[in-house]
C-alpha distance (Angstrom), angle and dihedral (degrees) to the residues before:
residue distance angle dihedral
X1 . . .
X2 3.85 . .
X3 3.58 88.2 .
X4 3.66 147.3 -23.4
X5 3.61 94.1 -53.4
X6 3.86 109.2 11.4
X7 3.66 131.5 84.5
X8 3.41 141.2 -174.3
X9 3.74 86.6 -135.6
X10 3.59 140.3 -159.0
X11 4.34 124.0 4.3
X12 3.63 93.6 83.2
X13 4.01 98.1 -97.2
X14 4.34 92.2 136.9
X15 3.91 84.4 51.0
X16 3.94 91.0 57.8
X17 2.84 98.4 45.5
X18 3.79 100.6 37.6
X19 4.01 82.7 56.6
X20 3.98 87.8 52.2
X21 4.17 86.2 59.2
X22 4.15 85.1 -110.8
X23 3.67 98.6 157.9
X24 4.10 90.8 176.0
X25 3.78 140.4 -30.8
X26 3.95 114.2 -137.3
X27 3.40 133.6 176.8
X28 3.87 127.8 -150.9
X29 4.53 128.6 -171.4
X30 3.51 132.4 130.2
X31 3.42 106.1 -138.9
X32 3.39 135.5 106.0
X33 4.04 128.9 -146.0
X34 3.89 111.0 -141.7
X35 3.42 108.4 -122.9
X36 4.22 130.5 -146.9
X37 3.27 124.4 -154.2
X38 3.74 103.4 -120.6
X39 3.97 95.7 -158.0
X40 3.92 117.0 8.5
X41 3.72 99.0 -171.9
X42 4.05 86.1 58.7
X43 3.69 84.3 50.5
X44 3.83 83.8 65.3
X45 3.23 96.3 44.1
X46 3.35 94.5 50.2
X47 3.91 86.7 58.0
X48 3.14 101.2 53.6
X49 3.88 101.6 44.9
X50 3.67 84.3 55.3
X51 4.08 103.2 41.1
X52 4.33 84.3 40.2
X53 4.02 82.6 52.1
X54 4.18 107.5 85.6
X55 3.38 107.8 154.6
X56 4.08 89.8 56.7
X57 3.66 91.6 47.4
X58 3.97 100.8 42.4
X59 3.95 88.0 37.0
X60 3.86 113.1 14.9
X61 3.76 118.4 -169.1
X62 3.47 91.6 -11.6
X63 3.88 95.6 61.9
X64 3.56 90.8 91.9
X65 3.79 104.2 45.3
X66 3.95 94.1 109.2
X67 4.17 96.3 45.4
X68 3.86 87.0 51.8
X69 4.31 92.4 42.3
X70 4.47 85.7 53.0
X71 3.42 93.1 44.0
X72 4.11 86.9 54.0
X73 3.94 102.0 -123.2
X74 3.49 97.4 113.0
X75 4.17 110.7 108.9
X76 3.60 106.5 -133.3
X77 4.00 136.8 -172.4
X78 4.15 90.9 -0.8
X79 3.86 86.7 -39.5
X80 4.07 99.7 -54.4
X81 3.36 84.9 131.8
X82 3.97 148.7 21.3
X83 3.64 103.0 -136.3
X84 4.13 141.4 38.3
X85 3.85 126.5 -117.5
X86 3.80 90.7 -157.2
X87 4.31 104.8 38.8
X88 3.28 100.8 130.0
X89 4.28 88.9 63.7
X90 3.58 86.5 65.4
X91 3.84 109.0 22.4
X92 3.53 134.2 101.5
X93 3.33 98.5 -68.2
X94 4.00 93.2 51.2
X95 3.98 86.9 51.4
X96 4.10 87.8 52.2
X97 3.66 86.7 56.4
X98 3.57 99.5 59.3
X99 3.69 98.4 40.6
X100 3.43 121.3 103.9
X101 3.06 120.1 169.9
X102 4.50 134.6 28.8
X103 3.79 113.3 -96.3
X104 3.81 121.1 -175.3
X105 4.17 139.6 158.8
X106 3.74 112.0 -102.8
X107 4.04 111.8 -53.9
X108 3.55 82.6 -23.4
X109 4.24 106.0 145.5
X110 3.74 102.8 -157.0
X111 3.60 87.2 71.2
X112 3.75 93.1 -166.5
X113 3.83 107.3 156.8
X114 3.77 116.2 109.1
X115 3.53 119.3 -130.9
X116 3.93 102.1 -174.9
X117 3.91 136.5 158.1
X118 3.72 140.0 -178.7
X119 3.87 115.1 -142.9
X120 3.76 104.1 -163.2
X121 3.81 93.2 45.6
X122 3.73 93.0 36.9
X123 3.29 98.7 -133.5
X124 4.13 121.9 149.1
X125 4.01 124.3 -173.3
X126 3.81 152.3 148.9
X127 4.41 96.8 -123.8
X128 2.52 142.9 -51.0
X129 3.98 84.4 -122.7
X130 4.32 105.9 -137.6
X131 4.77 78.0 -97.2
X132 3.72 83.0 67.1
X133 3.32 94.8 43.2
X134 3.68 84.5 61.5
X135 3.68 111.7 36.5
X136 4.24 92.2 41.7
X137 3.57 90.6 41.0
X138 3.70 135.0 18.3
X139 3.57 89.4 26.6
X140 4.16 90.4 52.2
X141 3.59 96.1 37.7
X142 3.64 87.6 -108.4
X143 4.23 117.9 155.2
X144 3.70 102.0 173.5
X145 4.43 118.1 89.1
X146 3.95 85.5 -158.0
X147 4.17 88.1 64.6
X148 3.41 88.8 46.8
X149 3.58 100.2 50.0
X150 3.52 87.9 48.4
X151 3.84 99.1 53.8
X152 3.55 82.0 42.8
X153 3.81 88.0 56.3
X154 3.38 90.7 47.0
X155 3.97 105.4 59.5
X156 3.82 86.5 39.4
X157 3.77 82.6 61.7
X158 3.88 97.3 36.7
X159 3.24 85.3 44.5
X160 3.84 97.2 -119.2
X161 3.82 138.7 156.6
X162 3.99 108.5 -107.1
X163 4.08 95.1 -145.3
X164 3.86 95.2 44.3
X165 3.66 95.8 44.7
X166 3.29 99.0 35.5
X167 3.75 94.6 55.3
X168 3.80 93.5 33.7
X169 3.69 85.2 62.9
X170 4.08 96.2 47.4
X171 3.72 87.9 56.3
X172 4.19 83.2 55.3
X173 4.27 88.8 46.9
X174 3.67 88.4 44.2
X175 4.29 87.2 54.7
X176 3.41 101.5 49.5
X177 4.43 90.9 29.2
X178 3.47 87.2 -123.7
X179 3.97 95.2 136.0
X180 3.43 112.9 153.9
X181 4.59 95.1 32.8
X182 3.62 91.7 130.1
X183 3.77 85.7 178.8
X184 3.57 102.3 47.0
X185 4.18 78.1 54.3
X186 3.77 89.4 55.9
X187 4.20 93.5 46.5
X188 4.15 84.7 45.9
X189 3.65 97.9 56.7
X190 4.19 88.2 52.4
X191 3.65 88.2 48.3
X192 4.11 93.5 44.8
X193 4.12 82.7 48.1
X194 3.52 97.8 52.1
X195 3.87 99.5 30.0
X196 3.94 88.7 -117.7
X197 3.57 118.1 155.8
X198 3.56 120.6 -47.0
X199 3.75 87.1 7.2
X200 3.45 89.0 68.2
X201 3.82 94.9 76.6
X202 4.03 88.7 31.7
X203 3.86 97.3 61.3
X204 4.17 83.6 64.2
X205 3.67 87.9 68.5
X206 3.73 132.9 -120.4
X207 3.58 93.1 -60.8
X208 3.16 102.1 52.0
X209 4.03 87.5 42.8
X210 3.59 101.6 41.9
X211 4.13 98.2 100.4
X212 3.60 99.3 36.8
X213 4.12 85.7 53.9
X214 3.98 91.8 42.7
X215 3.63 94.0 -122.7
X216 3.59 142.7 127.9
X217 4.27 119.2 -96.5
X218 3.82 108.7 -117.6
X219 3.47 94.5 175.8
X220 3.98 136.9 98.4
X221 3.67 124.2 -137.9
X222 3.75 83.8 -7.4
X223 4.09 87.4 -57.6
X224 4.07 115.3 128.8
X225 3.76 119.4 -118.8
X226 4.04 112.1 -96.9
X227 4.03 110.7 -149.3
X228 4.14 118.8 -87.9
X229 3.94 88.0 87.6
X230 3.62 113.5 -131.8
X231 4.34 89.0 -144.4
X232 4.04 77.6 69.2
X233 3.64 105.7 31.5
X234 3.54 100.5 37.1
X235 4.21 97.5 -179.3
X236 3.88 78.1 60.6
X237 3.32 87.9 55.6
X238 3.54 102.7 61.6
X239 3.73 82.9 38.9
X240 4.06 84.4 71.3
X241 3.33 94.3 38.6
X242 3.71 97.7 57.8
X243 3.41 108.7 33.0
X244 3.78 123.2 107.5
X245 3.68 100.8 -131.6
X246 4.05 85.7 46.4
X247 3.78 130.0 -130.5
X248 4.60 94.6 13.7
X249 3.10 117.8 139.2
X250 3.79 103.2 -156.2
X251 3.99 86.9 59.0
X252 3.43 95.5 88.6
X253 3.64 112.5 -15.8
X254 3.91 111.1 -153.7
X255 4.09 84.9 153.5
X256 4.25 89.2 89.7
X257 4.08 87.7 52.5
X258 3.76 87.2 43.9
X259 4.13 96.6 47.4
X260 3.68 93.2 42.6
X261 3.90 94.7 50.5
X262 4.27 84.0 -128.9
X263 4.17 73.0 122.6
X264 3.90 129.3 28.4
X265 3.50 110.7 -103.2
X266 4.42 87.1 -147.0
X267 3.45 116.8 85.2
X268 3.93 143.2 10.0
X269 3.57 104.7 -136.4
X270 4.19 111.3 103.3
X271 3.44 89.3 11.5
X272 4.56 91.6 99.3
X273 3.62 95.6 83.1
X274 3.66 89.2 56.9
X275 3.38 104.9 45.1
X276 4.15 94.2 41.6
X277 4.26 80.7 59.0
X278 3.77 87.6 56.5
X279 3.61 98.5 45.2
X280 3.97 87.8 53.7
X281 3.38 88.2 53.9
X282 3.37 115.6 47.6
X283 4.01 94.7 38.6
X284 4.13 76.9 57.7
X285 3.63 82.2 52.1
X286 3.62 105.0 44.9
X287 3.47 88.2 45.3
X288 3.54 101.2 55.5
X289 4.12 84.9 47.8
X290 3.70 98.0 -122.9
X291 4.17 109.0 146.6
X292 4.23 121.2 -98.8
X293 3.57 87.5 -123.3
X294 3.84 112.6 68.7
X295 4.08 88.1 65.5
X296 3.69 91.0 134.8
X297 3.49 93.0 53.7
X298 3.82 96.9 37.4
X299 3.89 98.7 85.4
X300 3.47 123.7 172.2
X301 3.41 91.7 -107.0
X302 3.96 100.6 50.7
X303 4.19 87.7 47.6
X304 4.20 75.6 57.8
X305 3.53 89.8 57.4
X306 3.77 104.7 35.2
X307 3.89 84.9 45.8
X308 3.61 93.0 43.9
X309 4.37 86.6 -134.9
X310 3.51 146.9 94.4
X311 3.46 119.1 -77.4
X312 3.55 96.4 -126.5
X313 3.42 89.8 43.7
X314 4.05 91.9 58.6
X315 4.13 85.7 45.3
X316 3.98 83.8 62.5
X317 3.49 101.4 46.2
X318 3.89 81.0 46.1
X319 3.59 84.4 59.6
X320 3.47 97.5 47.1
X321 3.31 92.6 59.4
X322 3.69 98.7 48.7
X323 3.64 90.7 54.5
X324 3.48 88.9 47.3
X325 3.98 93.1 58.6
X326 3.61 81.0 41.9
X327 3.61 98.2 59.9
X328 4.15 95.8 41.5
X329 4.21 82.5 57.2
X330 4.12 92.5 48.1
X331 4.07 81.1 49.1
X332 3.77 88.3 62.1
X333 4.01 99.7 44.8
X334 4.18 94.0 -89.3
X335 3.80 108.4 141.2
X336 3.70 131.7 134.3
X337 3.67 100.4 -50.2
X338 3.81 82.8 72.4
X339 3.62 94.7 50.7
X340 3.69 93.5 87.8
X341 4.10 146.7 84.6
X342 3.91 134.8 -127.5
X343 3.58 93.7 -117.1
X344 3.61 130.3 55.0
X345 4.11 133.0 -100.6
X346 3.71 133.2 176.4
X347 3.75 114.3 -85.3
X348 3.66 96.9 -11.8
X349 4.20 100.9 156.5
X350 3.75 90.6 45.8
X351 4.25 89.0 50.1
X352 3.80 88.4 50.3
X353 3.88 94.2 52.2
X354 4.08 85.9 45.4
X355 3.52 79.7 55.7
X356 3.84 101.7 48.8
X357 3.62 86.9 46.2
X358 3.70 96.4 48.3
X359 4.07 82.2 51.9
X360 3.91 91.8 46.5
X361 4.56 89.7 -119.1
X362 3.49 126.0 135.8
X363 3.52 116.2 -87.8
X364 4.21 87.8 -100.3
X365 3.66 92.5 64.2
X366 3.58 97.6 -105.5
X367 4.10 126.1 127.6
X368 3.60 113.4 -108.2
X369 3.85 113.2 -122.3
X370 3.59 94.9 -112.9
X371 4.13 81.5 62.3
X372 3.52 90.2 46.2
X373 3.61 100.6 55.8
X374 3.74 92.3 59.7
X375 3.57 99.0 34.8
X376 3.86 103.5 40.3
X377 4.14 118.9 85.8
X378 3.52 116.4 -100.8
X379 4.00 102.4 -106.6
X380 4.32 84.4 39.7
């Protein structure tokens, strides 16, 4: 958690450290850098994307939730199905309902956070973001917000990852067909916390669990499957497949291509060169800390600016870095067997070598040792 209602989220960082008896990391000055605007005229544009944006600040993440459920991308009931009989109980507009009050990052204007509460239930939360949405509720069965928000509550307090959880649980529902027991959820996630019960073989994660519950492993490299379902969306799919931190969907992201039609949602094949651009970009991105959500605004040409570099030049540190992940996963016996989903999409094996060619690896997903050399620390 960075804070009360912030996480760093998914990857298993709180669990290292956690085992390392890190109970927080703070950090304390009082001084204050003077900052220059770089670009004004972005500055405005900036404003006015995000002031001309409604639906992100009324609804934030969640403002989508029914677009993504009729276009049939929307895991539901531990991924029997692609869509949910019930969405609009938990959507976007269900979220709006329960907010009541603005939340935004620092001087940030899309003002997308979602500070909502339910007074009879007593209930209080920041979400649930539109992941929640999906791991507490389509994914469970689940068609009441209030549930949500209060599993969301719940692993904000435990201090759990959303997806993970979320979906970790859903395999459990799915085991004892008990889709839809939004209090049995709530009474798992205490169990998972304090490794009680059941939740003792939960808090290892889906992957781990999978046999023991009977059910099938959606997961990648021992990741659980965010929403945007890559049966659907099939460039997402080979997103998940090949990503180093498995099935994330902020890793490289074809889903927006996908949604908007800018990229056909069929097929996998031609699809590598695309998706290793992304990649580049947003671990440039991430990296340099700048939020998911100004996209439109991010051009290539303001990252320049904000980055002070060439464009290119950020798409080969980007690259750098991916090969560096890369290399710390072929370290620990990853190669192209775990390049892969538990469900099936057209052409997948062929996409993946398009990939590893388009990323100059050997066709079994390891970094040549040319690569390596440059891209490896120096005591590696």
């Amino acid at each position: 958690m960075t804070f009360d209602s912030r996480a760093f989220g998914r990857g298993g960082i709180g669990a290292i450290l956690g085992s390392k008896n890190v109970k927080c990391v703070t950090f304390e000055g009082d001084s204050a850098p003077e900052i220059e605007i770089a670009d004004p005229p972005a500055s405005d544009v900036h404003r006015e994307a995000a002031t001309s944006d409604d639906l992100m600040r009324r609804q934030g993440t969640t403002g989508n939730t029914e677009f993504i459920n009729d276009n049939f991308s929307i895991p539901t009931r531990y991924f029997d199905d692609y869509e949910f009989e019930s969405i609009e109980n938990i959507g976007g507009n269900a979220v709006e309902e329960k907010k009541y009050k603005k939340g935004a990052c620092s001087q940030c204007a899309y003002a997308c956070k979602l500070p909502t509460k339910d007074e009879e239930r007593g209930v209080e939360t920041e979400g649930p973001e539109f992941e929640t949405v999906y791991s507490f509720g389509t994914c469970q069965g689940v068609d009441d917000i209030v549930d949500v928000m209060i599993s969301n509550e719940l692993c904000d307090e435990l201090g759990m990852d959303t997806i993970s959880a979320g979906v970790t649980v859903a395999a459990y529902l799915k085991s004892e067909d008990a889709f839809g027991d939004a209090e049995l959820v709530h009474e798992t996630l205490e169990k998972i916390a304090y490794r009680e019960g059941i939740g003792d073989t939960l808090a290892e994660g889906t992957a781990r669990a999978h046999e023991e519950l009977g059910v099938d492993n959606y997961t990648v490299k021992g990741m659980e499957f965010a929403a945007h379902d890559g049966r659907t969306l099939h460039g997402q799919g080979l997103s998940y497949a090949v990503a180093n931190r498995g099935a994330d969907h902020m890793y490289g992201g074809m889903l927006g291509l996908e949604y908007s039609g800018e990229v056909d949602p069929e097929g996998t094949l031609g699809k590598a060169e695309t998706l290793v651009g992304l990649e580049n970009h947003n671990v440039v991105r991430d990296s340099g800390v700048v939020c998911a959500f100004g996209g439109d605004y991010l051009t290539d040409e303001r990252l320049e600016t904000l980055l002070d570099a060439d464009y290119e030049e950020l798409q080969e540190v980007g690259a750098r870095t991916v090969e560096r992940e890369r290399h710390f996963n072929n370290k620990r016996g990853k190669d192209v067997a775990d390049d892969n989903l538990p469900y099936e999409i057209p052409d997948l094996a062929e996409a993946v070598q398009e990939y590893y060619e388009a990323r100059g690896w050997n066709d079994d997903g390891t970094v040549p040792d040319a690569s390596v050399d440059s891209v490896a620390p120096a005591d590696d």
